[in-house]
Jmol script that loads the backbone (N, CA, C; Angstrom):
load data "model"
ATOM      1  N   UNK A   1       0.838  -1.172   0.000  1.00  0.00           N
ATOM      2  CA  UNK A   1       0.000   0.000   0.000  1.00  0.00           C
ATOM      3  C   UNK A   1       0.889   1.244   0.000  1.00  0.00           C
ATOM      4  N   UNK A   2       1.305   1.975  -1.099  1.00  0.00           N
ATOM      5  CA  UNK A   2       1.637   3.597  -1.116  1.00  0.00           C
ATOM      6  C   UNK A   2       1.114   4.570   0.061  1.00  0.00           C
ATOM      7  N   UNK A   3       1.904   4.833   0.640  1.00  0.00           N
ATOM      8  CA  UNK A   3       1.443   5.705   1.985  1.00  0.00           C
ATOM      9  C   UNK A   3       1.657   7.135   1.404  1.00  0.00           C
ATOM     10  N   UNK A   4       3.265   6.741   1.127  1.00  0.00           N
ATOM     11  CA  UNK A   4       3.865   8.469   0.889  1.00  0.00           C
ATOM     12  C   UNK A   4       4.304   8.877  -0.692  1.00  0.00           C
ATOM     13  N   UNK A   5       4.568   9.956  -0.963  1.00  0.00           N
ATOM     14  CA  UNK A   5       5.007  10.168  -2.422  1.00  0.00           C
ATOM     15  C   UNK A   5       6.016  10.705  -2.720  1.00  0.00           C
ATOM     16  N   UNK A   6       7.308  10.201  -2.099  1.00  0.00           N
ATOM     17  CA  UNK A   6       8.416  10.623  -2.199  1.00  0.00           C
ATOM     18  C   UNK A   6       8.834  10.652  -3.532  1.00  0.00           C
ATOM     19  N   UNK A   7       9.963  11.255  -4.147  1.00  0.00           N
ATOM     20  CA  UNK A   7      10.725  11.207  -5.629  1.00  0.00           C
ATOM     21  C   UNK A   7      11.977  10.380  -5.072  1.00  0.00           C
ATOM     22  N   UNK A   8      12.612  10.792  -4.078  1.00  0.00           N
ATOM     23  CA  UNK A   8      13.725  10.548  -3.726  1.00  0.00           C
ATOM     24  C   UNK A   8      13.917   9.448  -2.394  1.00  0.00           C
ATOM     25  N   UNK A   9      14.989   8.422  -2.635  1.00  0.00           N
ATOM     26  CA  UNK A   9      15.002   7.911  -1.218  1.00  0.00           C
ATOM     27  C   UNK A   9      15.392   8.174  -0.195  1.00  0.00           C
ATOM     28  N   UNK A  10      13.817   7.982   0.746  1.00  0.00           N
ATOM     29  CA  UNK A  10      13.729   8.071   1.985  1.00  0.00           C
ATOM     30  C   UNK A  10      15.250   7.213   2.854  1.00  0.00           C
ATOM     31  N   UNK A  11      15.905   7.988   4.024  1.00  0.00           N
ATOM     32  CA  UNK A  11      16.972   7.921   4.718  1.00  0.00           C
ATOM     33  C   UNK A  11      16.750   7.837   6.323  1.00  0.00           C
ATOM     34  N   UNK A  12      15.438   8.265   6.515  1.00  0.00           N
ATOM     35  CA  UNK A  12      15.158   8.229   8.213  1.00  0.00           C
ATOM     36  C   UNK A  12      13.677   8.611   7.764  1.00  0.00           C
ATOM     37  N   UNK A  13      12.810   7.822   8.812  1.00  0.00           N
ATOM     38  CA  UNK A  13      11.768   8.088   9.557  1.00  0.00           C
ATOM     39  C   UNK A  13      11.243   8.054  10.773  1.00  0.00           C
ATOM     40  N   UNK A  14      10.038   8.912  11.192  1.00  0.00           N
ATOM     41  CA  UNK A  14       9.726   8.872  12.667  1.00  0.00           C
ATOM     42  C   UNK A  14       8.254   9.043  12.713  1.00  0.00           C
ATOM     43  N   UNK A  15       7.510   8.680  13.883  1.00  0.00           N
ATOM     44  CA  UNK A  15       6.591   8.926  13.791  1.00  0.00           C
ATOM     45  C   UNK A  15       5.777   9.445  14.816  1.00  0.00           C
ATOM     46  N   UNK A  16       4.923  10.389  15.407  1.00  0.00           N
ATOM     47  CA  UNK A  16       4.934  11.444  15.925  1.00  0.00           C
ATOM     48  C   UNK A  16       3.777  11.173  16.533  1.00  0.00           C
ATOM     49  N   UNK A  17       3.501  11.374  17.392  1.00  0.00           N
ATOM     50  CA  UNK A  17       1.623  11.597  17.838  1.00  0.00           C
ATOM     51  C   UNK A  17       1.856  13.133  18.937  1.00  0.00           C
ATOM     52  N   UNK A  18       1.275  13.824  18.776  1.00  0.00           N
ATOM     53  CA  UNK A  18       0.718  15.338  19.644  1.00  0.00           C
ATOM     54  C   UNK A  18      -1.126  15.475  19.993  1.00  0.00           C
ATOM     55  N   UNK A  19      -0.916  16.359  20.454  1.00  0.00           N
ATOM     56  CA  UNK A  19      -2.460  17.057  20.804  1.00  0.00           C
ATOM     57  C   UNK A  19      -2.603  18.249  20.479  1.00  0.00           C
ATOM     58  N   UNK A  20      -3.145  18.057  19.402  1.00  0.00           N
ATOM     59  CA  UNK A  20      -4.148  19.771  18.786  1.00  0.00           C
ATOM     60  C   UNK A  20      -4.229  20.795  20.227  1.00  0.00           C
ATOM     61  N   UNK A  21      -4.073  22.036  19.308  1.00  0.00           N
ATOM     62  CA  UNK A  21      -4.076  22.860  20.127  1.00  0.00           C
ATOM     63  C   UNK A  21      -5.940  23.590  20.090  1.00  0.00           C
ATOM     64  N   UNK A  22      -6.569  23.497  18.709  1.00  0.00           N
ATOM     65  CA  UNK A  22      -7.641  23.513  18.354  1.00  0.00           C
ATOM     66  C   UNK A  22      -8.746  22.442  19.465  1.00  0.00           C
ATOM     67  N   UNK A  23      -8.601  21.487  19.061  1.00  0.00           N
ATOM     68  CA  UNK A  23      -9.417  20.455  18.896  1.00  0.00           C
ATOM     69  C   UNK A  23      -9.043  19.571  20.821  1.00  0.00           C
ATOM     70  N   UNK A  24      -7.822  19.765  20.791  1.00  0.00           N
ATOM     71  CA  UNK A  24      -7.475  18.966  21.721  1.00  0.00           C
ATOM     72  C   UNK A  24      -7.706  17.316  21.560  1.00  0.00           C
ATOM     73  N   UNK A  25      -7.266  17.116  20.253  1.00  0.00           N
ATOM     74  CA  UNK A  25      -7.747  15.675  20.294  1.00  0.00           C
ATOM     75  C   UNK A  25      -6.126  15.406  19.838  1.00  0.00           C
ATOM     76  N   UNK A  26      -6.023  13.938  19.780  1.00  0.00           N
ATOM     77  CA  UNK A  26      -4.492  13.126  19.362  1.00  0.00           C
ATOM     78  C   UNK A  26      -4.341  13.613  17.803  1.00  0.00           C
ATOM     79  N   UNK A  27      -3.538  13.470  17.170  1.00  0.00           N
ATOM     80  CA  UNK A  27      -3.412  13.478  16.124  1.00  0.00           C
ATOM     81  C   UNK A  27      -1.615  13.073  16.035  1.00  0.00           C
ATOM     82  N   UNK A  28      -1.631  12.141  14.525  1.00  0.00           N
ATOM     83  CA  UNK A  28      -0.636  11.655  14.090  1.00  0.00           C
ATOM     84  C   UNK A  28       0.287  11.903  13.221  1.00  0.00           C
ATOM     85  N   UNK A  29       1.854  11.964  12.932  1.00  0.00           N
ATOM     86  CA  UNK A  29       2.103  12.277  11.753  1.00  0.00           C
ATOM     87  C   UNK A  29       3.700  11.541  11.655  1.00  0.00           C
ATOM     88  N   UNK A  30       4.003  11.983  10.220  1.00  0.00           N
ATOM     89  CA  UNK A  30       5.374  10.913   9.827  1.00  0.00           C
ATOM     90  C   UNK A  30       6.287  11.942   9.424  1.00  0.00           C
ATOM     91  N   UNK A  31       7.454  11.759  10.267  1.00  0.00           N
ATOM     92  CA  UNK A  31       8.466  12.573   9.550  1.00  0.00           C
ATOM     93  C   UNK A  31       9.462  12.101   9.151  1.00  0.00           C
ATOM     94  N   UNK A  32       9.601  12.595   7.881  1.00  0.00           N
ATOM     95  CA  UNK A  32      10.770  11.430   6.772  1.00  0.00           C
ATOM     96  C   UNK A  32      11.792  12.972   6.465  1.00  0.00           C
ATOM     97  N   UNK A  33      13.105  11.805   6.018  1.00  0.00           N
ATOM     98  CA  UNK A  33      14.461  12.888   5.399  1.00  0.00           C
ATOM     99  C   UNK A  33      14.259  11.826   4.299  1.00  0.00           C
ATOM    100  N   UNK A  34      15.045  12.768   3.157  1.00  0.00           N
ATOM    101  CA  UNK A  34      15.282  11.919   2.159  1.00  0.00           C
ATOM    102  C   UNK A  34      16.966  12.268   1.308  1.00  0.00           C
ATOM    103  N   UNK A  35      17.026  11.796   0.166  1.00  0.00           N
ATOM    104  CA  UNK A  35      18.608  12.290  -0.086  1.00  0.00           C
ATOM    105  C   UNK A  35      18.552  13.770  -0.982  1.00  0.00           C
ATOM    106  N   UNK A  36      17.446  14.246  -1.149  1.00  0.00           N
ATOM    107  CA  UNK A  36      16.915  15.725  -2.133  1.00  0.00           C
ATOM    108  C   UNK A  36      16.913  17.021  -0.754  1.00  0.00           C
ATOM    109  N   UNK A  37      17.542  16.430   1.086  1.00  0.00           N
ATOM    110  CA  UNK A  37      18.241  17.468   1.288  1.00  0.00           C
ATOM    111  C   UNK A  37      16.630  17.795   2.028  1.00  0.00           C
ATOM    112  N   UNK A  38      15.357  17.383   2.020  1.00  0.00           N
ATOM    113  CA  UNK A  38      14.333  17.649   2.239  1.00  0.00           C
ATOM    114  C   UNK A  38      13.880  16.891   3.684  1.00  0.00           C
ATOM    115  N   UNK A  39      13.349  17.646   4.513  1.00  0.00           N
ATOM    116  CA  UNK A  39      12.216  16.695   5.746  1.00  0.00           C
ATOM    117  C   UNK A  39      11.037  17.230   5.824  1.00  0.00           C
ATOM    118  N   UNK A  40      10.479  16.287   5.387  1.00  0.00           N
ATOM    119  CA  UNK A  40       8.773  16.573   5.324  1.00  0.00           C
ATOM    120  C   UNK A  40       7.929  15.861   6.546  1.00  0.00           C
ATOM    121  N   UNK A  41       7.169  16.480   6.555  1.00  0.00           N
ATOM    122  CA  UNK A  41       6.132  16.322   7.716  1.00  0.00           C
ATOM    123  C   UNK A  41       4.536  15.887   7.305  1.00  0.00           C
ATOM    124  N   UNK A  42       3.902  15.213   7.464  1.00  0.00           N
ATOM    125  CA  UNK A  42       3.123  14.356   6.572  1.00  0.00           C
ATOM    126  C   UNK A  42       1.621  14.272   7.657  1.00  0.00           C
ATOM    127  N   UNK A  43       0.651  14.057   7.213  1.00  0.00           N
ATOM    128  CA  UNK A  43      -0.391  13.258   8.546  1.00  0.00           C
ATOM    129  C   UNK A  43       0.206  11.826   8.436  1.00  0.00           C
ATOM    130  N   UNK A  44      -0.732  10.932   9.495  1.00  0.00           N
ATOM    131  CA  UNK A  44      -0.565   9.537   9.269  1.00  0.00           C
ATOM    132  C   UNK A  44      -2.079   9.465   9.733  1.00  0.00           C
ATOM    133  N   UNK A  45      -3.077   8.482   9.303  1.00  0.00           N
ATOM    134  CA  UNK A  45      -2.783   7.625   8.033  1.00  0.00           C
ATOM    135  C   UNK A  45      -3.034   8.538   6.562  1.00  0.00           C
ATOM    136  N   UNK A  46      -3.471   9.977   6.930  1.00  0.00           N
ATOM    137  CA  UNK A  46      -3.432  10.749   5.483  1.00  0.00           C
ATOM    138  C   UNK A  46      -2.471  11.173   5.047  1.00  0.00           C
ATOM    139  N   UNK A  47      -1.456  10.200   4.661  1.00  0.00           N
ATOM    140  CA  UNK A  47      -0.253  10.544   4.391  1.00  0.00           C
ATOM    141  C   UNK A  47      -0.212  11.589   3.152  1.00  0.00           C
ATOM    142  N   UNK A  48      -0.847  11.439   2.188  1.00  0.00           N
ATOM    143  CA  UNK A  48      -0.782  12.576   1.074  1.00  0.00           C
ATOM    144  C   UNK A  48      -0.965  14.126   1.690  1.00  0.00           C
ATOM    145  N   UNK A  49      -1.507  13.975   2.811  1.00  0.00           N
ATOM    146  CA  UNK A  49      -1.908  16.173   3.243  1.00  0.00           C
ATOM    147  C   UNK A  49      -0.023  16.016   3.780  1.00  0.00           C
ATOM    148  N   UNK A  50       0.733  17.015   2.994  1.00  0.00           N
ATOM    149  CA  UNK A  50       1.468  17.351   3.811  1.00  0.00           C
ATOM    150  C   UNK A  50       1.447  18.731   4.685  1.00  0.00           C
ATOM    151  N   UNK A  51       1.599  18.637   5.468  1.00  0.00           N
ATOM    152  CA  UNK A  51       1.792  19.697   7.239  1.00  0.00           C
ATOM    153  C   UNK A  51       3.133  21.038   6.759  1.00  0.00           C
ATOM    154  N   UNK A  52       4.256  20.641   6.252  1.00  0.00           N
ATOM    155  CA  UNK A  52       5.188  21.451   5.855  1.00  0.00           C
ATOM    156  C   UNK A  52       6.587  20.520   6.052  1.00  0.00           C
ATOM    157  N   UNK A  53       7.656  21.455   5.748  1.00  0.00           N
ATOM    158  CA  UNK A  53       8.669  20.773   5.046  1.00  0.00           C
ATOM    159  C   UNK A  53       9.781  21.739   6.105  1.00  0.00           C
ATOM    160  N   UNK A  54      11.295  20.925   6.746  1.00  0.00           N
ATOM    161  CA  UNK A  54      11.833  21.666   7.252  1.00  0.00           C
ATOM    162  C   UNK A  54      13.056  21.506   6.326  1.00  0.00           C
ATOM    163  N   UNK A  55      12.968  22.750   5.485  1.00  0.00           N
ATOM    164  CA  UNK A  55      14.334  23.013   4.158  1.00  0.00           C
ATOM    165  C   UNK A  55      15.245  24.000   5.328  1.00  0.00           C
ATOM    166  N   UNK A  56      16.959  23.848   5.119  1.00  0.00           N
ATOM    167  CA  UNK A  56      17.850  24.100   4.907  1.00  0.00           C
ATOM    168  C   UNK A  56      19.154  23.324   4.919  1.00  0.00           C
ATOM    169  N   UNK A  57      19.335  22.313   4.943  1.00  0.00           N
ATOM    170  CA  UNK A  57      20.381  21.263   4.857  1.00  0.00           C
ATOM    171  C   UNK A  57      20.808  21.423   3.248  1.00  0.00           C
ATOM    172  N   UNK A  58      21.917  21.263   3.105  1.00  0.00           N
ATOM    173  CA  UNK A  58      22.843  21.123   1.903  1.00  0.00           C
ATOM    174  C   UNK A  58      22.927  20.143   1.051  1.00  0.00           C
ATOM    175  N   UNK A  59      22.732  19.069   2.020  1.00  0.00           N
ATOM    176  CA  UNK A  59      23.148  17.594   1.252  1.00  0.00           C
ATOM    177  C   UNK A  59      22.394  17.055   1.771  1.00  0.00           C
ATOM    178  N   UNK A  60      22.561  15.716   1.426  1.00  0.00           N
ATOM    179  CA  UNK A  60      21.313  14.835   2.240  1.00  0.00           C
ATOM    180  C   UNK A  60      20.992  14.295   3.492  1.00  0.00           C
ATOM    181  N   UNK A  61      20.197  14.471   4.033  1.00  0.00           N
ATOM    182  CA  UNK A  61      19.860  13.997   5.438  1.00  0.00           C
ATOM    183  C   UNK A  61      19.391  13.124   6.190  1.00  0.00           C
ATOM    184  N   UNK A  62      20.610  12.413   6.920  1.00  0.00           N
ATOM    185  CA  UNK A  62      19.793  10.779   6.769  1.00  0.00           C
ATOM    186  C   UNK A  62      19.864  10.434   8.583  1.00  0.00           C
ATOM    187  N   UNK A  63      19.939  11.403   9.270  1.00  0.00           N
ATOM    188  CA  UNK A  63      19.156  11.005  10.687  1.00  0.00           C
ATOM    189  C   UNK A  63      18.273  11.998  11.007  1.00  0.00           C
ATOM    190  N   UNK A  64      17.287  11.866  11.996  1.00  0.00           N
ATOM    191  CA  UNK A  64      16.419  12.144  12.434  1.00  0.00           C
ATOM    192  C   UNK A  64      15.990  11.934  13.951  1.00  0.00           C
ATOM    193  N   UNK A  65      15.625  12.981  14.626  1.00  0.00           N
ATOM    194  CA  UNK A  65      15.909  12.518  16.032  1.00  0.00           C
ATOM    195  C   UNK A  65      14.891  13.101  16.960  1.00  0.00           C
ATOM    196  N   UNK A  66      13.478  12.793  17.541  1.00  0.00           N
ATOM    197  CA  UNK A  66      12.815  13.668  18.593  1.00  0.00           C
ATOM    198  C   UNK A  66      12.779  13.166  19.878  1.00  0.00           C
ATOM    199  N   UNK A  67      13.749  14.272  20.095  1.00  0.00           N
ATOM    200  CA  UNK A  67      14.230  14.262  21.988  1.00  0.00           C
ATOM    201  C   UNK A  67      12.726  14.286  22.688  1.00  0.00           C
ATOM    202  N   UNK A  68      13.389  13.271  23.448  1.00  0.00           N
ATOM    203  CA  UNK A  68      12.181  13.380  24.750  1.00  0.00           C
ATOM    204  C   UNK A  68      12.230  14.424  25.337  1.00  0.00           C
ATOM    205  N   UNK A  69      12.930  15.105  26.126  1.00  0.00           N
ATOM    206  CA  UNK A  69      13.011  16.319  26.765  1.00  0.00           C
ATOM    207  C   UNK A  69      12.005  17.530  25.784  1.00  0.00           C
ATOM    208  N   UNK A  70      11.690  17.763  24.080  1.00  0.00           N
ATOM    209  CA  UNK A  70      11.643  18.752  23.527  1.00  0.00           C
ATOM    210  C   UNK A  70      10.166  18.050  22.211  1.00  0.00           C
ATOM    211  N   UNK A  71       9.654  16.962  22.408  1.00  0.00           N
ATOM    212  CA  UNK A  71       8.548  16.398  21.654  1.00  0.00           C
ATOM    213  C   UNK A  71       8.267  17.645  20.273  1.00  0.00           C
ATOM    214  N   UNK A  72       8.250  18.568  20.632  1.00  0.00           N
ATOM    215  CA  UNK A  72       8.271  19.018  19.240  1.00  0.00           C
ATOM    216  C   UNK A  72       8.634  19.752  18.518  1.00  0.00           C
ATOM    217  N   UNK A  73       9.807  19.499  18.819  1.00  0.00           N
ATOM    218  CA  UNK A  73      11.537  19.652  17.868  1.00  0.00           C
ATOM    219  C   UNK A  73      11.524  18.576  17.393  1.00  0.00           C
ATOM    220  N   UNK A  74      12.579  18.436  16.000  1.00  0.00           N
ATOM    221  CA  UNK A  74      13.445  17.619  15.554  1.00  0.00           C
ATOM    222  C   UNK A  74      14.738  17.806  15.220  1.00  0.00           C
ATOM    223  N   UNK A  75      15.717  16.841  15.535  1.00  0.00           N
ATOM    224  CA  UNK A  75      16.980  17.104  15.190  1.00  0.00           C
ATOM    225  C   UNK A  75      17.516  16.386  14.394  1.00  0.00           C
ATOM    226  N   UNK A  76      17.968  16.785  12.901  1.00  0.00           N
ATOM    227  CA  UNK A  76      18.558  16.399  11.662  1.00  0.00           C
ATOM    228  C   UNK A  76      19.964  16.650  11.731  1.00  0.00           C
ATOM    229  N   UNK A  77      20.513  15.726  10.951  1.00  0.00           N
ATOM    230  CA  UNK A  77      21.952  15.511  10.572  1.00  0.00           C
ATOM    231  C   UNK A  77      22.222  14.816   9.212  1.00  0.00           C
ATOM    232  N   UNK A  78      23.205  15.016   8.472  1.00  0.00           N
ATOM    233  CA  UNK A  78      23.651  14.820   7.381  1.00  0.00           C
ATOM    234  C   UNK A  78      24.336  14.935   6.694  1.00  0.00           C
ATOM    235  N   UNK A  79      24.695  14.460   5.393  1.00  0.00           N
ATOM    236  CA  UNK A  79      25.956  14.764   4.538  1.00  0.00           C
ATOM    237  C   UNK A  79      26.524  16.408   4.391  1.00  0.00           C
ATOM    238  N   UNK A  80      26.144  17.254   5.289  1.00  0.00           N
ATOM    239  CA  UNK A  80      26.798  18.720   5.163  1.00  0.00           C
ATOM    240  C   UNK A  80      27.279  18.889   6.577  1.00  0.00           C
ATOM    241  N   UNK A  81      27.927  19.641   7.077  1.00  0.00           N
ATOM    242  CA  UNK A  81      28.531  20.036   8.145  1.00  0.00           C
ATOM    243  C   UNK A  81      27.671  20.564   9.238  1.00  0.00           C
ATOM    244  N   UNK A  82      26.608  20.262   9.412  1.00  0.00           N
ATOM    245  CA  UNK A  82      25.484  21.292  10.286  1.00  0.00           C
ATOM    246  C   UNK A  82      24.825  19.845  10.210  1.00  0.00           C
ATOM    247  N   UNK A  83      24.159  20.510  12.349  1.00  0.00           N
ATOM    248  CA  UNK A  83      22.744  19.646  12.803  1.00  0.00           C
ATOM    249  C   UNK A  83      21.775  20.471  12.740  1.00  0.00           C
ATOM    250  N   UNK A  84      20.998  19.877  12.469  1.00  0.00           N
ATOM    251  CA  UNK A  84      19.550  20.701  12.360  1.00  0.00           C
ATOM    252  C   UNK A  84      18.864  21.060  13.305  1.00  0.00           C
ATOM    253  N   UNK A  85      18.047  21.784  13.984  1.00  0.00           N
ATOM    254  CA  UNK A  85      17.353  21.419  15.351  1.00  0.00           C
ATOM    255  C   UNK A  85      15.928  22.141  14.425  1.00  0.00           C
ATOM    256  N   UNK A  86      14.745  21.909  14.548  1.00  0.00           N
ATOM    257  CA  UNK A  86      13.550  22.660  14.074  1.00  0.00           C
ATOM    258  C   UNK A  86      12.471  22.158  15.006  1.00  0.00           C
ATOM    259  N   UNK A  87      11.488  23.431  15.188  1.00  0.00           N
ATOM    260  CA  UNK A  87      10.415  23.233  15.449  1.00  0.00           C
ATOM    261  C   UNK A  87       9.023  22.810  14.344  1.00  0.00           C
ATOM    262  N   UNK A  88       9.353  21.626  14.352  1.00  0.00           N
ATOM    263  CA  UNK A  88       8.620  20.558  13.510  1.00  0.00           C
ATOM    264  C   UNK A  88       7.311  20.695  12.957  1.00  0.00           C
ATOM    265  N   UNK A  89       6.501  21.504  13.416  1.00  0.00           N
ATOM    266  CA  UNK A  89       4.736  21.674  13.191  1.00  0.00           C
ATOM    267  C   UNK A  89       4.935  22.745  12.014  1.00  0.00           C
ATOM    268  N   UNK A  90       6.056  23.469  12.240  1.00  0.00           N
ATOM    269  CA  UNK A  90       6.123  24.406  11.399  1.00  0.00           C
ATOM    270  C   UNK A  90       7.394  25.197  10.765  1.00  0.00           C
ATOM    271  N   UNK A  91       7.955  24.066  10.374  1.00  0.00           N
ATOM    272  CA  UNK A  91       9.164  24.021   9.929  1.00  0.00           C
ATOM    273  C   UNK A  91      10.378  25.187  10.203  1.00  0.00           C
ATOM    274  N   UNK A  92      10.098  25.621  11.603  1.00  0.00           N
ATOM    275  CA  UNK A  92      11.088  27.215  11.355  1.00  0.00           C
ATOM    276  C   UNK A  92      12.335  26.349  12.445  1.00  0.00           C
ATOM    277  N   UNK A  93      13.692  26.740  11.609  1.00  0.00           N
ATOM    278  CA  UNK A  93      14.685  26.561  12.157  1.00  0.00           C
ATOM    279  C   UNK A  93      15.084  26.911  13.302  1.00  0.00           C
ATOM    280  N   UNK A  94      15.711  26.407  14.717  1.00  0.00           N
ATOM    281  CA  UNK A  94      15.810  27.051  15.698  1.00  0.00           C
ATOM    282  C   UNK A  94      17.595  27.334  15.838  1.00  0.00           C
TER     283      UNK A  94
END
end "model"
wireframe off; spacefill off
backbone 0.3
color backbone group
């Protein structure tokens, strides 16, 4: 079954559950790196809506990491000289 619609291969995934700030209900989502340098942020199981994308890495990015201490951050690493740290819901670099 096709979940996601990547071009490029996927290098790390994770998968996320939070609570709406709206709704206050659970909600799910998948966060993938791939080698196009990209981490996208996805629903799960509506994997086609994507949420947003955390762009600035150089090269490709093939770990992925959400600290317990910080649930919604992520921390990227990869073929360029820089870790990533972002606040994940909305892709802004920290």
């Amino acid at each position: 079954k096709l979940l996601l619609g990547h071009v490029s291969m996927l290098t790390d995934l994770l998968s996320v559950t939070t609570t709406t700030a709206q709704e206050g209900q659970k909600r799910k989502y998948i966060i993938t790196a791939d080698r196009d340098e990209h981490i996208r942020v996805s629903r799960y199981p509506q994997s086609w809506v994507i949420e947003g994308f955390c762009l600035g890495h150089t090269a490709f990015v093939s770990k992925l990491l959400v600290p317990r201490w910080a649930p919604q951050e992520v921390l990227s690493g990869g073929g360029d000289a820089w870790l990533g740290r972002w606040r994940w819901a909305d892709g802004k670099c920290l």
